[in-house]
C-alpha positions in Angstrom: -84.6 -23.1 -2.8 -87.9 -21.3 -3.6 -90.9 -22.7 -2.6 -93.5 -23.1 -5.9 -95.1 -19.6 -5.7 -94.3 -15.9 -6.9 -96.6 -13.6 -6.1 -96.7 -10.4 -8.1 -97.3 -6.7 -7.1 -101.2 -6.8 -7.7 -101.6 -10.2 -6.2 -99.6 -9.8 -2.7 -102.6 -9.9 -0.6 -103.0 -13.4 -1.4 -99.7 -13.9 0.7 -101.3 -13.3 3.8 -103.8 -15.4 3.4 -101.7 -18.1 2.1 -100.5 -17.9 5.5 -103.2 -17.1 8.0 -104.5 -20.4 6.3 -101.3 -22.1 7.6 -101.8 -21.1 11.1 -104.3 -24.3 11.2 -102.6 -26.4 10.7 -104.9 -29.4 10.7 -106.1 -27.9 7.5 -103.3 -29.9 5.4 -105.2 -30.6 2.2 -105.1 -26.9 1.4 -101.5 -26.9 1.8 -100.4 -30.0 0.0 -99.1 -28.8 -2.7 -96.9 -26.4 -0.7 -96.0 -29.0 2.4 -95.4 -32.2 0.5 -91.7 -33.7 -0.7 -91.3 -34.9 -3.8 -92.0 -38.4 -2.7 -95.4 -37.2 -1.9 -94.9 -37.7 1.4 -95.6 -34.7 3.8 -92.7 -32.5 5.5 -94.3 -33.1 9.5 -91.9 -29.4 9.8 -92.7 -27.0 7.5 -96.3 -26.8 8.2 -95.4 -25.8 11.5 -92.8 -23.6 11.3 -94.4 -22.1 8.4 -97.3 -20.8 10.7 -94.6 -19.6 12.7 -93.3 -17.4 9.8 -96.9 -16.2 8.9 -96.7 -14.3 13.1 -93.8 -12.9 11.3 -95.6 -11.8 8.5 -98.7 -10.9 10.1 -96.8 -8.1 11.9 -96.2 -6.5 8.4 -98.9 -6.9 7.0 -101.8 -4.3 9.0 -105.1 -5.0 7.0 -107.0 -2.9 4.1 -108.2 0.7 4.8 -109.1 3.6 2.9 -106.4 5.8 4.5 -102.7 5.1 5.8 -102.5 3.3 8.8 -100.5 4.6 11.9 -100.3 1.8 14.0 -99.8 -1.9 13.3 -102.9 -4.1 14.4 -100.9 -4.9 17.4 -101.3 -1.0 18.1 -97.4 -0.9 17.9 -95.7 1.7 15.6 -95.4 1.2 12.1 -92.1 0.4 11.3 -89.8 0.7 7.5 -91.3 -2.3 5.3 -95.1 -2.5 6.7 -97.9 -2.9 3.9 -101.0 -1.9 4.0 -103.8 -2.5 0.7 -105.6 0.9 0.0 -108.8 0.3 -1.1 -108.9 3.5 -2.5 -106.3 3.4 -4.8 -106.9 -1.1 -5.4 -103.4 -1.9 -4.9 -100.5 -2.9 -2.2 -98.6 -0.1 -0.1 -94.9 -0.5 2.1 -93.7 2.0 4.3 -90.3 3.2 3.6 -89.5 4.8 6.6 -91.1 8.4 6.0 -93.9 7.8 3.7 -96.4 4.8 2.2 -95.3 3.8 -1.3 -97.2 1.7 -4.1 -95.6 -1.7 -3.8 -94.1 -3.0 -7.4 -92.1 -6.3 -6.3 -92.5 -9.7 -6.5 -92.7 -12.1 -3.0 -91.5 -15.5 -2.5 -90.5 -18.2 0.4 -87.1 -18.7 0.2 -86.5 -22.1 2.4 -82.2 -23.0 3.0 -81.6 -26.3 4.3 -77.9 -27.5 6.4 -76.3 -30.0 8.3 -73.9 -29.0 11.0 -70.4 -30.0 11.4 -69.5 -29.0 14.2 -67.0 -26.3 13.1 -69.0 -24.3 10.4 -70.5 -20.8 11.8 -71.5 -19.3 8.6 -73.7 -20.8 6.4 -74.3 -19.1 3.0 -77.8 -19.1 1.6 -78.2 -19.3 -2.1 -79.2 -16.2 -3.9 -79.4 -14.3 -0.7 -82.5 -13.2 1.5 -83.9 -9.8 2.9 -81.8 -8.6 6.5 -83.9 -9.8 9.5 -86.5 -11.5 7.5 -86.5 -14.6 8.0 -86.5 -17.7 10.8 -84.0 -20.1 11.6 -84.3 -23.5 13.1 -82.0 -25.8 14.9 -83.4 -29.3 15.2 -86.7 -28.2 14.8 -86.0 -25.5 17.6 -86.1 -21.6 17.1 -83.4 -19.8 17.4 -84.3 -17.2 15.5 -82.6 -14.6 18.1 -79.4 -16.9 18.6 -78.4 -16.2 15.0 -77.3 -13.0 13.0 -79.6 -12.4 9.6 -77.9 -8.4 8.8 -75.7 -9.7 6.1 -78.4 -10.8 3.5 -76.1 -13.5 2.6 -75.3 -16.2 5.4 -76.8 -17.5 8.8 -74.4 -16.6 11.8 -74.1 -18.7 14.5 -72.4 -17.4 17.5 -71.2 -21.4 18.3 -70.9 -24.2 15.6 -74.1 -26.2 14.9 -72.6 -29.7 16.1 -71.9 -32.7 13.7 -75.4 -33.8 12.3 -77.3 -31.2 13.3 -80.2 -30.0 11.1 -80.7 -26.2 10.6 -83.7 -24.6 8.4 -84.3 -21.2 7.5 -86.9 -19.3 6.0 -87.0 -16.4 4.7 -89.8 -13.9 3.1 -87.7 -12.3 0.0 -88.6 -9.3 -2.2 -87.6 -8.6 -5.3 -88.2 -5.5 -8.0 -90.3 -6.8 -11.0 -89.8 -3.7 -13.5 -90.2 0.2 -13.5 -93.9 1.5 -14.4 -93.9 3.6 -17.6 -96.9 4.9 -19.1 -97.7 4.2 -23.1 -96.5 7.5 -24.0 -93.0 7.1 -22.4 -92.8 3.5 -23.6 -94.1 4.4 -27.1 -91.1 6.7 -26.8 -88.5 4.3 -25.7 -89.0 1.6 -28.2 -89.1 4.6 -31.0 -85.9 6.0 -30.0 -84.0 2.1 -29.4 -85.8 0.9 -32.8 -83.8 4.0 -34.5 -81.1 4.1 -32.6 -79.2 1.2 -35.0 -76.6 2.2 -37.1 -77.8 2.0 -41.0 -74.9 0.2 -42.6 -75.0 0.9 -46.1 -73.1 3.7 -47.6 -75.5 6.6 -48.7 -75.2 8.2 -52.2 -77.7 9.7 -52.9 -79.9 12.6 -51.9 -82.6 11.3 -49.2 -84.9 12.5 -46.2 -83.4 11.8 -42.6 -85.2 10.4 -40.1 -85.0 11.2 -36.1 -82.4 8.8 -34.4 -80.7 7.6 -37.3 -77.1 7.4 -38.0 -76.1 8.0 -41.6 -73.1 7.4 -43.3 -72.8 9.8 -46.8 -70.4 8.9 -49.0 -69.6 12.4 -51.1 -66.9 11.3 -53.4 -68.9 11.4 -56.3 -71.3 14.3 -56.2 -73.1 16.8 -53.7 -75.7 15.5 -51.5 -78.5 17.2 -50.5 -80.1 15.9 -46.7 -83.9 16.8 -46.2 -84.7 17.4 -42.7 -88.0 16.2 -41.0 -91.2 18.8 -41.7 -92.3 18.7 -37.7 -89.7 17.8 -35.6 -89.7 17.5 -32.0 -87.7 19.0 -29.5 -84.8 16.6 -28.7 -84.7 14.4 -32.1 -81.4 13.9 -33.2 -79.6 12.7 -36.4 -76.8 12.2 -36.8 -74.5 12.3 -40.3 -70.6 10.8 -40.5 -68.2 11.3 -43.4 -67.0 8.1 -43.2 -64.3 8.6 -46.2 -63.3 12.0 -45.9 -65.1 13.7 -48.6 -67.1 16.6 -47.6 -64.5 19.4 -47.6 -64.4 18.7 -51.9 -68.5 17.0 -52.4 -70.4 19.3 -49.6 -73.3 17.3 -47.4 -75.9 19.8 -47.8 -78.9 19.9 -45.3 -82.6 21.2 -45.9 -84.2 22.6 -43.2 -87.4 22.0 -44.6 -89.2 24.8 -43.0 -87.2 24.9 -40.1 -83.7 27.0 -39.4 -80.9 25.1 -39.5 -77.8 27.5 -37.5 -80.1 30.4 -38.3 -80.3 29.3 -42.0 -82.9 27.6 -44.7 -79.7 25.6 -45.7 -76.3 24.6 -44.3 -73.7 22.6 -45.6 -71.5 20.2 -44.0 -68.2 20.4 -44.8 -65.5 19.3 -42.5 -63.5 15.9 -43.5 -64.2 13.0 -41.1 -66.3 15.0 -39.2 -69.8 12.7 -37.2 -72.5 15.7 -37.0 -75.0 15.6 -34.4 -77.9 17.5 -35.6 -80.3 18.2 -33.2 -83.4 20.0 -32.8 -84.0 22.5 -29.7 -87.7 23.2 -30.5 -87.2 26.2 -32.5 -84.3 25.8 -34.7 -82.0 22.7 -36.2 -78.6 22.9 -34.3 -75.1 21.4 -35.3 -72.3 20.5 -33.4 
């Protein structure tokens, strides 16, 4: 179950020091609101082997600096999932293995509780966790390197836990949050899904198409005449249907309106049951 805090991208810093503060633990009445029960009575474990999990934590995390660190602050190597805040660029790095990367996930303390029974190995924790991030308790004792934590998905125990004994685990979880776009590209996307729906009423009449919209002409009464857009851009699409077989008789006739269309001012459309995808390639109208 997650403990009451999310911390996004631009405020993971704060994680650290959420947990440096933990190593004192005398300093309860900071962490109250993390370390009580619902009882309001206070959890005499978790502040503990909470301060354990900020070592853990501490080892990631290797300070601010203006340039990418090569060493943790333990002067060991940095390792695939270290983070660093550049205070050049104001925001949260991770090291992927080969190169530092702008962080864009979400953190939280993911806390699993059991009780042994003396048979049970494998015990399955919720919504999963991070591989090999985490702690594990047995009775209060750690034995963190007695268990496996490579599946993501359940705590291994090489020998049962026996009948009423208490295991804990917690884990530090990561999450993504969302892609970054910038307001060009989302100004784009919403554009495109916004004309993307199909218009549902029969067209029959002449009309001016729009980019990304799906037309269905009805020709069984008369011609109709389709003006193109003036300034199209490269990639815009419409698309036209002859949803009642029509247009070999009544012709769907587009307007290039300035444009080519095929190499002409004008081309009809002509082919019974046909769905036309007209499409601009930044010089011309094509159909296909």
């Amino acid at each position: 179950m997650a403990l009451p805090w999310e911390i996004i991208s631009e405020n993971v810093l704060n994680v650290a020091k959420i947990l440096d503060d933990l190593l004192d633990t005398s300093n309860s009445k900071d962490v109250d609101w993390i370390v009580k029960n619902e009882d309001g009575t206070v959890d005499s474990k978790i502040v503990p082997n909470l301060a354990k999990l900020a070592g853990l934590f501490g080892k990631r995390y290797v300070g601010a600096s203006d340039t990418p660190p090569t060493k943790r602050l333990d002067g060991t190597a940095i390792e695939e999932g270290d983070m660093y805040f550049d205070t050049v660029k104001k925001q949260m790095m991770v090291y992927n293995g080969t190169e530092w990367k702008p962080v864009a996930y979400a953190a939280a303390l993911i806390k699993a509780s059991f009780t042994g029974d003396g048979s049970t190995t494998e015990f399955t924790v919720e919504g999963g966790y991070e591989p090999n991030m985490g702690m594990v308790f047995l009775n209060g004792v750690n034995v963190t390197n007695e268990v496996d934590l490579t599946s993501g998905t359940v705590i291994k125990f090489k020998e049962a836990p026996a009948d009423g004994d208490i295991i804990e685990a917690y884990f530090y979880n990561s999450f993504k949050v969302a892609d970054a776009y910038t307001k060009v590209e989302i100004d784009n996307i919403l554009k495109n899904y916004k004309k993307e729906a199909l218009i549902p009423d029969d067209i029959v009449d002449d009309f001016e198409a729009e980019p990304y919209n799906k037309y269905y002409v009805d020709t069984s009464k008369k011609e109709i005449n389709v003006t193109l857009p003036s300034n199209p851009v490269r990639g815009e699409q419409i698309m036209i249907f002859d949803p009642y077989g029509n247009f070999e008789t009544n012709n769907c006739i587009l307007n290039g309106n300035g444009n080519t269309i095929m190499g002409e001012s004008v081309f009809y459309l002509n082919m019974n049951n046909k769905l036309y995808t007209i499409e601009f390639n930044g010089k011309e109208w094509r159909v296909r």
